[in-house]
KOLPA-456165 format. One record per residue: residue number from 1; x, y, z of N, C-alpha, C in turn; chain. Coordinates in steps of 0.1 Angstrom, whole numbers, always signed. Layout:
% residues N
+-------+-------+-------+-------+-------+-------+-------+-------+-------+-------+------+
| torvo |   n.X |   n.Y |   n.Z |  ca.X |  ca.Y |  ca.Z |   c.X |   c.Y |   c.Z | pati |
+-------+-------+-------+-------+-------+-------+-------+-------+-------+-------+------+
|   NUM |     X |     Y |     Z |     X |     Y |     Z |     X |     Y |     Z |    A |
...
+-------+-------+-------+-------+-------+-------+-------+-------+-------+-------+------+
//
This chain:
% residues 188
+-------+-------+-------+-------+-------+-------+-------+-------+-------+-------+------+
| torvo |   n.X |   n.Y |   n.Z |  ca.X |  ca.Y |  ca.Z |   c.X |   c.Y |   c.Z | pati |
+-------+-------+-------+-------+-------+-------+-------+-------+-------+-------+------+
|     1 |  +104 |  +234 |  +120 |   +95 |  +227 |  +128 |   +94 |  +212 |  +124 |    A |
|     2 |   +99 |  +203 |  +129 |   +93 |  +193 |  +123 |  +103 |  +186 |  +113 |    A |
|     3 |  +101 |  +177 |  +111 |  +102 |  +169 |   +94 |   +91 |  +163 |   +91 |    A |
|     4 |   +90 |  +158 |   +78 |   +78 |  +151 |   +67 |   +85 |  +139 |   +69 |    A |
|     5 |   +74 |  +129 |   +75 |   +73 |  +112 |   +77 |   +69 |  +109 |   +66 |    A |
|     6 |   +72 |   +97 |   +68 |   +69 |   +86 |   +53 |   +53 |   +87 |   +45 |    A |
|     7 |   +43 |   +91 |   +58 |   +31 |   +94 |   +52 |   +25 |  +106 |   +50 |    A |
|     8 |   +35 |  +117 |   +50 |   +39 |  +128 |   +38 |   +34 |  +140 |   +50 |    A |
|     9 |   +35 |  +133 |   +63 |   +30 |  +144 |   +76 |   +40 |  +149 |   +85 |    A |
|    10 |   +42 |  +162 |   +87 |   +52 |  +166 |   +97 |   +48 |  +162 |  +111 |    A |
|    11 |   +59 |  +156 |  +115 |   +67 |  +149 |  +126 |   +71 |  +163 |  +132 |    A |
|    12 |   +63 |  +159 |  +147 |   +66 |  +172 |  +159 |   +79 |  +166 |  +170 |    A |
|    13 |   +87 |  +173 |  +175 |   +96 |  +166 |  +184 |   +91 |  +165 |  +191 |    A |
|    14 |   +95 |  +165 |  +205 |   +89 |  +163 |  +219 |   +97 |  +182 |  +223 |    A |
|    15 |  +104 |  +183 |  +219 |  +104 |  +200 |  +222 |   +94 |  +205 |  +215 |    A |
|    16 |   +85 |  +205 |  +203 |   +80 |  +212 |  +194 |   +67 |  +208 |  +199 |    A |
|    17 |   +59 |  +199 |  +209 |   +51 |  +195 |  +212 |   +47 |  +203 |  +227 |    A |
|    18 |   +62 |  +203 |  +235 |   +59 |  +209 |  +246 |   +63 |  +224 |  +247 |    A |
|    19 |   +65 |  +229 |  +236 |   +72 |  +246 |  +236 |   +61 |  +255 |  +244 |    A |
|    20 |   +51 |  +249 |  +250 |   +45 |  +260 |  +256 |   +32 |  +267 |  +247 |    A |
|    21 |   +19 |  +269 |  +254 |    +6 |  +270 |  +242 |    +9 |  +287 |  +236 |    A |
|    22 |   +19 |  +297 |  +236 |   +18 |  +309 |  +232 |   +30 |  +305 |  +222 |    A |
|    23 |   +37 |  +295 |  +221 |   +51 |  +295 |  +211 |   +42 |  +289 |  +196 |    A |
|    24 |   +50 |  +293 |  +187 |   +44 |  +292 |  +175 |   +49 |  +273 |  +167 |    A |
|    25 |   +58 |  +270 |  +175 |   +60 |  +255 |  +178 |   +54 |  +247 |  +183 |    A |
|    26 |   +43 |  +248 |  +189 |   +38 |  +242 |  +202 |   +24 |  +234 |  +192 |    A |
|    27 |   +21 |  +221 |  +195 |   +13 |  +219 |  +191 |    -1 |  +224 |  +196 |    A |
|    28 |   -12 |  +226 |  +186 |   -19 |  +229 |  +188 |   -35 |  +222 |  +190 |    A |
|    29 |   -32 |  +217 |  +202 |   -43 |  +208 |  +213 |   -48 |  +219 |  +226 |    A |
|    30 |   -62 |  +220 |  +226 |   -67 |  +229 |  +234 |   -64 |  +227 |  +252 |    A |
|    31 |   -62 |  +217 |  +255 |   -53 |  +214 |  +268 |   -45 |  +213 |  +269 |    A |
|    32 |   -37 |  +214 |  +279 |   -22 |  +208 |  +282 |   -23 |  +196 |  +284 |    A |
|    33 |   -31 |  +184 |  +293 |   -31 |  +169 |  +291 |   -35 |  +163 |  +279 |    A |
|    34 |   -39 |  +171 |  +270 |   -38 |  +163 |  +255 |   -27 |  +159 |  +251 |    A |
|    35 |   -18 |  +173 |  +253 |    -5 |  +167 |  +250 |    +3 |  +151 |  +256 |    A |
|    36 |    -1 |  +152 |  +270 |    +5 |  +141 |  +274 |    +4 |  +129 |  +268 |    A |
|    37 |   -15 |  +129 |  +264 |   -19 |  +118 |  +255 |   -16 |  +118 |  +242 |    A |
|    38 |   -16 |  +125 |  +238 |    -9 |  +121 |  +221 |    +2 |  +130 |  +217 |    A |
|    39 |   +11 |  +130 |  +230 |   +24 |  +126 |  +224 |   +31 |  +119 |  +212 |    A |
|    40 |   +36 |  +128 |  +207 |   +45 |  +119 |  +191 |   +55 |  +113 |  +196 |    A |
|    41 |   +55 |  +101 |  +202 |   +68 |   +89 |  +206 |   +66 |   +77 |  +195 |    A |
|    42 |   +62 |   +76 |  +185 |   +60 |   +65 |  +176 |   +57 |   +50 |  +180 |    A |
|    43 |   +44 |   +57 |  +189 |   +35 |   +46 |  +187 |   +24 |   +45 |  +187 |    A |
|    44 |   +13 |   +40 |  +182 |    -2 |   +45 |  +183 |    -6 |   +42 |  +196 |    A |
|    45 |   -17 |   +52 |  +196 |   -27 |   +45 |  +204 |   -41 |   +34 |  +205 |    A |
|    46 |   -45 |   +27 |  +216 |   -53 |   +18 |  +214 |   -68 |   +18 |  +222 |    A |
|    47 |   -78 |   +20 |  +214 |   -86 |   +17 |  +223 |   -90 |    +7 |  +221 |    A |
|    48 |   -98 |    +2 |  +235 |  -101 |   -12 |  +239 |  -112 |   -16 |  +246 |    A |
|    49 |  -121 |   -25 |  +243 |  -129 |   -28 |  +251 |  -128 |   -43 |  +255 |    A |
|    50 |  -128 |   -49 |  +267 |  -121 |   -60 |  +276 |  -130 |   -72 |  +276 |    A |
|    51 |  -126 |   -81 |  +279 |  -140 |   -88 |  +283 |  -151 |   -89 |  +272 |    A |
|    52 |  -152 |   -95 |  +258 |  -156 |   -90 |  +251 |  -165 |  -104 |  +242 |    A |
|    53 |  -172 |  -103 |  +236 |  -175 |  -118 |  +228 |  -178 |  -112 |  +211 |    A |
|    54 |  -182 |  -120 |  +204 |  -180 |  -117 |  +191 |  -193 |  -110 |  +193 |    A |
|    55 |  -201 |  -105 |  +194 |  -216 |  -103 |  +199 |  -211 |   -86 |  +196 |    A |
|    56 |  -205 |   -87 |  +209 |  -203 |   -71 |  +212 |  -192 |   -62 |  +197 |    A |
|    57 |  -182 |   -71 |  +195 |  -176 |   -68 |  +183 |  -186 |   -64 |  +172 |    A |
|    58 |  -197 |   -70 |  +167 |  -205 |   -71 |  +159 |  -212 |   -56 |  +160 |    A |
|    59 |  -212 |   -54 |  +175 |  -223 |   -44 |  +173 |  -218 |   -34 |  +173 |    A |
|    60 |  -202 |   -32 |  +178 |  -198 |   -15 |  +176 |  -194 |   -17 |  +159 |    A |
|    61 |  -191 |   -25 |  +154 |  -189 |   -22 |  +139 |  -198 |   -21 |  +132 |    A |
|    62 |  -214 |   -27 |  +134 |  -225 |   -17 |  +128 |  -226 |    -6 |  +129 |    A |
|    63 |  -225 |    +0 |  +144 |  -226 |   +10 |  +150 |  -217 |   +16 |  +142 |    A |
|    64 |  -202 |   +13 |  +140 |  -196 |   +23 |  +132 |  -200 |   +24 |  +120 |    A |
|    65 |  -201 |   +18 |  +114 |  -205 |   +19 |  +100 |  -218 |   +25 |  +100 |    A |
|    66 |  -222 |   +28 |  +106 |  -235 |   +41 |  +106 |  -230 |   +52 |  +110 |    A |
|    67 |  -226 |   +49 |  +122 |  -220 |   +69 |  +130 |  -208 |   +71 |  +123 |    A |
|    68 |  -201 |   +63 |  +118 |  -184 |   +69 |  +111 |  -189 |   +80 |   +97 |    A |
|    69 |  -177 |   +91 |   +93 |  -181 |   +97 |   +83 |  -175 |   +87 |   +69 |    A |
|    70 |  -169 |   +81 |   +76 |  -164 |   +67 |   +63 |  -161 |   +56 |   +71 |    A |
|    71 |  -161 |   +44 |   +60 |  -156 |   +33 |   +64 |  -154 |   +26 |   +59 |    A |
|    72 |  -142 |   +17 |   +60 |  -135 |    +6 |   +50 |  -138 |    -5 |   +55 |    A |
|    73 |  -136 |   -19 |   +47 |  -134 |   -30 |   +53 |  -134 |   -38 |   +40 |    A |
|    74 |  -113 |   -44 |   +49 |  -108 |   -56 |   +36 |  -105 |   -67 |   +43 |    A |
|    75 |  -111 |   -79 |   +30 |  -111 |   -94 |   +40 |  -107 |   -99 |   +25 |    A |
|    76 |  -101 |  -112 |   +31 |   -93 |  -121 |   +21 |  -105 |  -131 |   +12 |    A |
|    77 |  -120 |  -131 |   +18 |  -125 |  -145 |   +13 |  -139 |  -141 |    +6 |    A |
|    78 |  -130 |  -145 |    -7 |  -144 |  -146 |   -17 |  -154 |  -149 |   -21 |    A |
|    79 |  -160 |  -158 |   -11 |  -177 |  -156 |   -11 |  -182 |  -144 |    -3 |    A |
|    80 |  -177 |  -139 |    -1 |  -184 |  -125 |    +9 |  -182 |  -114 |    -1 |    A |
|    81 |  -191 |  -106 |    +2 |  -190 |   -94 |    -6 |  -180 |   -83 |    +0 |    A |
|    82 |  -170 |   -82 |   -13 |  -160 |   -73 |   -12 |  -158 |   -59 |    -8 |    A |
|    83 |  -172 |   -49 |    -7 |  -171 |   -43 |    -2 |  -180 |   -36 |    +8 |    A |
|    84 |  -189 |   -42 |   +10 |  -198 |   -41 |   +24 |  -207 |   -56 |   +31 |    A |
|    85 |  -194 |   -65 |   +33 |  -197 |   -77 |   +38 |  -204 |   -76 |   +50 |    A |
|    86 |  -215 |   -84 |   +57 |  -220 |   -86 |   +69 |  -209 |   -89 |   +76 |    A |
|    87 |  -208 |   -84 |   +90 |  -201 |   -85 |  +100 |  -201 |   -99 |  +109 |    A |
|    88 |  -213 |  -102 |  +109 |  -218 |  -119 |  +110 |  -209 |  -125 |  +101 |    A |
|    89 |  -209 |  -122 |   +88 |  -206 |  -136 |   +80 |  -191 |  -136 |   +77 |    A |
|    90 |  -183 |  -119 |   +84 |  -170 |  -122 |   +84 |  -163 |  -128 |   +95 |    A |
|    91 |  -176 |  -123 |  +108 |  -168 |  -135 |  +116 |  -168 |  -145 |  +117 |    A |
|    92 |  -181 |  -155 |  +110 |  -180 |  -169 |  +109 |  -170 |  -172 |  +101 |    A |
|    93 |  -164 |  -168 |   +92 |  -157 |  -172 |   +84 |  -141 |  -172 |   +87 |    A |
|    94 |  -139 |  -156 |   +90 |  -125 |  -159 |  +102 |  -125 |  -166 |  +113 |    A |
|    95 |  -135 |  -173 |  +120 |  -131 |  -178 |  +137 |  -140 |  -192 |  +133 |    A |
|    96 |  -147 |  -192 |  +126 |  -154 |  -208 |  +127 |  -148 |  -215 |  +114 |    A |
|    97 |  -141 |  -211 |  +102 |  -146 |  -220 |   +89 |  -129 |  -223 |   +90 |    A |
|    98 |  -121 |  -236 |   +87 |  -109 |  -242 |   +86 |  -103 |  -233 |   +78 |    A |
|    99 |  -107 |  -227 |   +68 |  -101 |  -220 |   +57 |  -101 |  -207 |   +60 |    A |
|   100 |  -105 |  -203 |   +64 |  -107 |  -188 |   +74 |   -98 |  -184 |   +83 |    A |
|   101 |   -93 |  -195 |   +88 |   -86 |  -193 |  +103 |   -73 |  -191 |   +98 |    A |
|   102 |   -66 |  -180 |  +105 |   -54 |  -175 |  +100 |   -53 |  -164 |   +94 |    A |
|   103 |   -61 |  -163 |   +86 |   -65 |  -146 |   +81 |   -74 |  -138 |   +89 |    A |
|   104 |   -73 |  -127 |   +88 |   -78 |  -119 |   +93 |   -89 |  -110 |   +82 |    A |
|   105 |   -94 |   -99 |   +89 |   -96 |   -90 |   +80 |   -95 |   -74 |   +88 |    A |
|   106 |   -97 |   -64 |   +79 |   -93 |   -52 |   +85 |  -105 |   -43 |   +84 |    A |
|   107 |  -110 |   -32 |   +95 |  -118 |   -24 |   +94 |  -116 |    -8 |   +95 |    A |
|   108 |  -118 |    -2 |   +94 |  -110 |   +16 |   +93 |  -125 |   +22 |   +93 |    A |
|   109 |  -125 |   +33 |  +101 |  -136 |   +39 |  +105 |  -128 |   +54 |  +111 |    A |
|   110 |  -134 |   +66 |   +99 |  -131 |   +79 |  +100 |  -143 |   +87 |  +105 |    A |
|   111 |  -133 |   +95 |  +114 |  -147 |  +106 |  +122 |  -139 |  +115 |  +118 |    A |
|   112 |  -143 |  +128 |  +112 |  -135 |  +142 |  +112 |  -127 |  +137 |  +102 |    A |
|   113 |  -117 |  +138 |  +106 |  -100 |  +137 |  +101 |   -93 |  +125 |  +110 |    A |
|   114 |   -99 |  +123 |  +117 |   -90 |  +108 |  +123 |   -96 |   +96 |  +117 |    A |
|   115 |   -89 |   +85 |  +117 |   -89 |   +72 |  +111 |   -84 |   +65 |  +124 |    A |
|   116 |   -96 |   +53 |  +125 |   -92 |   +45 |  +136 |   -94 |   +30 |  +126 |    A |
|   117 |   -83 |   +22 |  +129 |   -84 |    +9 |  +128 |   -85 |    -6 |  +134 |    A |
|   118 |   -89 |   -13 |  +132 |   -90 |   -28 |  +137 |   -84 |   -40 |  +129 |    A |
|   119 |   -77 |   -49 |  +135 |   -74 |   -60 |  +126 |   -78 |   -73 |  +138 |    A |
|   120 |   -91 |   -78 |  +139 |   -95 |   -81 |  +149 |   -82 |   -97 |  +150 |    A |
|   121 |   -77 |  -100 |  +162 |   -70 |  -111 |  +167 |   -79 |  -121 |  +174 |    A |
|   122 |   -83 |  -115 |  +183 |   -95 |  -125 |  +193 |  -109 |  -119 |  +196 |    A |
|   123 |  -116 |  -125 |  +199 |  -129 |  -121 |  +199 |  -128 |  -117 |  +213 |    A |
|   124 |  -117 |  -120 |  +225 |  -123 |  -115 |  +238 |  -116 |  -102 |  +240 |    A |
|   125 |  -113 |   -91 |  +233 |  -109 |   -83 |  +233 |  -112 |   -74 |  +215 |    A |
|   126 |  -118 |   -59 |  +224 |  -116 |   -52 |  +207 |  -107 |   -38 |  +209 |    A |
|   127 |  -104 |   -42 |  +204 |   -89 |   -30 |  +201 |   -87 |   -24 |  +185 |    A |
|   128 |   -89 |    -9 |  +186 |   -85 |    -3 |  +175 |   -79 |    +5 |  +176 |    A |
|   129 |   -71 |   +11 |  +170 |   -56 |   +17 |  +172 |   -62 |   +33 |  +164 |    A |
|   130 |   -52 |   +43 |  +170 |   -54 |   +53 |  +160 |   -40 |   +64 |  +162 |    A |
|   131 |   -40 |   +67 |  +152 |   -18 |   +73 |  +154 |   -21 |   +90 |  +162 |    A |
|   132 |   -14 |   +90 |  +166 |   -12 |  +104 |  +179 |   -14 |  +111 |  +168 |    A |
|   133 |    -3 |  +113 |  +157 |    +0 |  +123 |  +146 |   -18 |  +132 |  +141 |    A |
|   134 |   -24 |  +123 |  +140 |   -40 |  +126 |  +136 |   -47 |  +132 |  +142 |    A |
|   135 |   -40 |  +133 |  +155 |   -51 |  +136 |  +164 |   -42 |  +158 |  +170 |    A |
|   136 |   -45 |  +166 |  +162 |   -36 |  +177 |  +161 |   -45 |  +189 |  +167 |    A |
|   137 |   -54 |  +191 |  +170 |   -63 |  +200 |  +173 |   -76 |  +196 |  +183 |    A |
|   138 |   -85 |  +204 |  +188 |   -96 |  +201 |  +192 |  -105 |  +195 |  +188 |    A |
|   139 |  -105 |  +196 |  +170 |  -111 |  +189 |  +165 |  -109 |  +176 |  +162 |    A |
|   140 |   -94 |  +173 |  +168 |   -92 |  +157 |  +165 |   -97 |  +150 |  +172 |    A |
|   141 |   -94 |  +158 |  +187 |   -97 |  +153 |  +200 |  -108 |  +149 |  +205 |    A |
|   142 |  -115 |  +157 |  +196 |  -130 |  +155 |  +193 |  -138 |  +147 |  +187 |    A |
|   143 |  -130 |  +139 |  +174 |  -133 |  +129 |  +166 |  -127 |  +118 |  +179 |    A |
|   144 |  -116 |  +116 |  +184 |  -114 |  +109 |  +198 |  -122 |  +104 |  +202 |    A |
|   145 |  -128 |  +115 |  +209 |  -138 |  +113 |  +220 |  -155 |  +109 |  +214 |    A |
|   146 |  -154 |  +110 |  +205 |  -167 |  +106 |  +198 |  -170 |   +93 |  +191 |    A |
|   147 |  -153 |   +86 |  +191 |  -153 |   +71 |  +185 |  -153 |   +63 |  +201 |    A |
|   148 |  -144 |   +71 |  +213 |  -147 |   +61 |  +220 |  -159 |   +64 |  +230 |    A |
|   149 |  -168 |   +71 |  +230 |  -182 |   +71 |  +234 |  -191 |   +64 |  +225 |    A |
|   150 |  -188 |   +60 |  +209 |  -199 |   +50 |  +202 |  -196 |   +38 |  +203 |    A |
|   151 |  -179 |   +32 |  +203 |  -173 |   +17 |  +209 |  -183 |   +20 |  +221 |    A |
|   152 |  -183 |   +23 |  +230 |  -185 |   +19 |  +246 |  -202 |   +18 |  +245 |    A |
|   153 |  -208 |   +24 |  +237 |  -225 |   +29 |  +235 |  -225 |   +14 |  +232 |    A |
|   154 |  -222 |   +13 |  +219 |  -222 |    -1 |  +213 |  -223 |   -16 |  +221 |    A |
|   155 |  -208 |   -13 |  +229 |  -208 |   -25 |  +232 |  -209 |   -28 |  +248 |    A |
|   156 |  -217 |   -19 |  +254 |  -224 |   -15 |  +265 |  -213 |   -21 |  +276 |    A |
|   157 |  -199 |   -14 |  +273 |  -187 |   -18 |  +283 |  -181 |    -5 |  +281 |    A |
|   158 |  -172 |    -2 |  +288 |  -159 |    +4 |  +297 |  -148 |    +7 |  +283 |    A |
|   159 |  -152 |   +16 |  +274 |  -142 |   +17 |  +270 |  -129 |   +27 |  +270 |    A |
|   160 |  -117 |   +22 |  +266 |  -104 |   +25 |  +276 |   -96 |   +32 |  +261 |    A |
|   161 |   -89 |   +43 |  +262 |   -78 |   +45 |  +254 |   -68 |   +44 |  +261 |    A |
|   162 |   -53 |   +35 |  +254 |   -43 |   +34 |  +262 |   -32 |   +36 |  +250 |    A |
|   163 |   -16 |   +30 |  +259 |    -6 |   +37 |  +246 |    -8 |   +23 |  +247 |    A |
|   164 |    +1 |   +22 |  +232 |    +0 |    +6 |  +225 |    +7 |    -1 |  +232 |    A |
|   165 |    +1 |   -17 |  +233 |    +6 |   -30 |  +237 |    -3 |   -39 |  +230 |    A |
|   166 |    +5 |   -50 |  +229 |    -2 |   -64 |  +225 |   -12 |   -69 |  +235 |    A |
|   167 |   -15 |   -68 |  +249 |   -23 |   -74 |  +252 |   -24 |   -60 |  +265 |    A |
|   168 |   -37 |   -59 |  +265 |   -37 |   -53 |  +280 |   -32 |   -55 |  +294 |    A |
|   169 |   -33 |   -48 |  +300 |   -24 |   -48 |  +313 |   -30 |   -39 |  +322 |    A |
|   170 |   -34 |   -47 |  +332 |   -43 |   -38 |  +340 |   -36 |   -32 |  +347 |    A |
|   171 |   -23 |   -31 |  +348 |    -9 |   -20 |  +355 |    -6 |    -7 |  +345 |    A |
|   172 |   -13 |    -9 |  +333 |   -10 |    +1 |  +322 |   -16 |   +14 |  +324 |    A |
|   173 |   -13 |   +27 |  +325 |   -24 |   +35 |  +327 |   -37 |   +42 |  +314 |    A |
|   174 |   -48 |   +41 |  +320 |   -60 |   +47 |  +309 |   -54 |   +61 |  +307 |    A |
|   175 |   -55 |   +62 |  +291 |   -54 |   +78 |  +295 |   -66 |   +86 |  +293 |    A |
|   176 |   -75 |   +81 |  +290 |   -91 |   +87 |  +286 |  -100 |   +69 |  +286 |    A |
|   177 |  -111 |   +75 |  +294 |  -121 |   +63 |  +292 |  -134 |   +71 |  +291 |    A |
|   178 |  -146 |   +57 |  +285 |  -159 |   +64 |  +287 |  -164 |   +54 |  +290 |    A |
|   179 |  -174 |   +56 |  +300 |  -184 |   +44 |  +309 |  -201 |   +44 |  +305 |    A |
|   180 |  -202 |   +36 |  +296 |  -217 |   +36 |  +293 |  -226 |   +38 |  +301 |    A |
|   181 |  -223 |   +31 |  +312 |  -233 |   +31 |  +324 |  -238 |   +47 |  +333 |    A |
|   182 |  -224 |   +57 |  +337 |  -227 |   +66 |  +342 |  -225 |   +79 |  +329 |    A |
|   183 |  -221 |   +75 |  +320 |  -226 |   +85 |  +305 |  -206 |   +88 |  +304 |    A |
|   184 |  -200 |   +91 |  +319 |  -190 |  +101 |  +318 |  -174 |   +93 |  +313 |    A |
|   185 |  -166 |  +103 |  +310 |  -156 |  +104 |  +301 |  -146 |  +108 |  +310 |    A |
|   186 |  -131 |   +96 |  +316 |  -125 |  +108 |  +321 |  -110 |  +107 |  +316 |    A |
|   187 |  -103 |  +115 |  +320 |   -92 |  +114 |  +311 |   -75 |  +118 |  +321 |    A |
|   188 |   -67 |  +109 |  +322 |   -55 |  +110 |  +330 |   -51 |  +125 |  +336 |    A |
+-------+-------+-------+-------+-------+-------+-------+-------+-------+-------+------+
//
C-alpha cells in the first residue's frame, strides 16, 4: 500500500484512495466525497477567508490560540516575545515598521491530529493551508471542520476550503464552506 514520504507518512495512490470503502486499500474517510476533497495529488489544501483587514486576522488567531489543542508561532524580530508574541504587535511590525517589511512570520494551529498553517502575505486575504495526507479518517475531517467553523466564527465571514493557489479565484471550486451568518457547512 503506499510508500513512506519524506515526512516519514505513507503516500496513498489515487488507486489506493479510490479502491472502494470494503477494500483493505481504500482510504479510510467516512464518505465517499471526502475522498474527492482530500485527495493525495500533492498539494495542500487552503482555507480562506476573502475580503479581509488586519482586524479580522487578529481575531481568528486569538481565537485559535484559545480553541487550538496547540499552537506555534515563529517571527524574525527581536523585540517581540519569542514565544507567545501579541498578534497586534506582530502585525505592526510586519506591515507598518521599514524593518519588518519583507519578513514574515508563521503561525500553526493543531486540532486533533491535523496541523493548519499560515504565513500571512497580505492582510486582505487569510489563508491557511493544511496537507490532504493529515486529514485520514473522521476524525481528521473533524478537526477540518472545526478549524474552519472557528476561522469563519472569528472573523464573522464566509469561510472557504479550496485546493491550493496563490491567489483566489472565484472560478475555482469550494469544496467545503461555513457561513457564520446561517450557522451551516456545506461541502462539494
Amino acid at each position: 500500500m503506499g510508500e513512506t514520504n519524506a515526512r516519514g507518512r505513507g503516500e496513498l495512490t489515487h488507486e489506493d484512495v479510490h479502491a472502494g470503502e470494503h477494500s483493505t486499500r481504500a482510504r479510510c474517510l467516512p464518505e465517499p466525497w471526502m475522498c474527492d476533497v482530500f485527495h493525495l495529488d500533492g498539494s495542500l489544501r487552503d482555507i480562506r477567508v476573502l475580503d479581509t483587514t488586519r482586524v479580522e486576522w487578529i481575531a481568528v488567531l486569538e481565537r485559535l490560540r484559545v480553541a487550538a489543542d496547540e499552537t506555534e508561532v515563529e517571527h524574525p524580530y527581536p523585540q517581540l516575545d519569542p514565544v507567545h508574541p501579541a498578534f497586534t504587535d506582530l502585525f505592526r511590525v510586519w506591515a507598518d515598521d521599514p524593518e519588518g517589511q519583507g519578513t514574515s512570520f508563521s503561525f500553526r494551529a493543531r486540532f486533533g491530529t491535523v496541523w493548519f498553517f499560515a504565513l500571512p502575505c497580505d492582510e486582505e486575504e487569510i489563508e491557511f493551508s493544511v496537507w490532504p495526507e493529515d486529514v485520514l479518517d473522521g476524525a481528521g475531517v473533524t478537526a477540518v471542520l472545526r478549524f474552519l467553523v472557528e476561522v469563519a466564527t472569528a472573523s464573522q465571514r464566509r469561510a472557504l476550503l479550496t485546493g491550493e493557489v496563490v491567489r483566489y479565484d472565484p472560478a475555482m471550486p469550494t469544496l467545503i464552506s461555513h457561513d457564520p451568518v446561517t450557522g451551516l457547512t456545506s461541502h462539494i
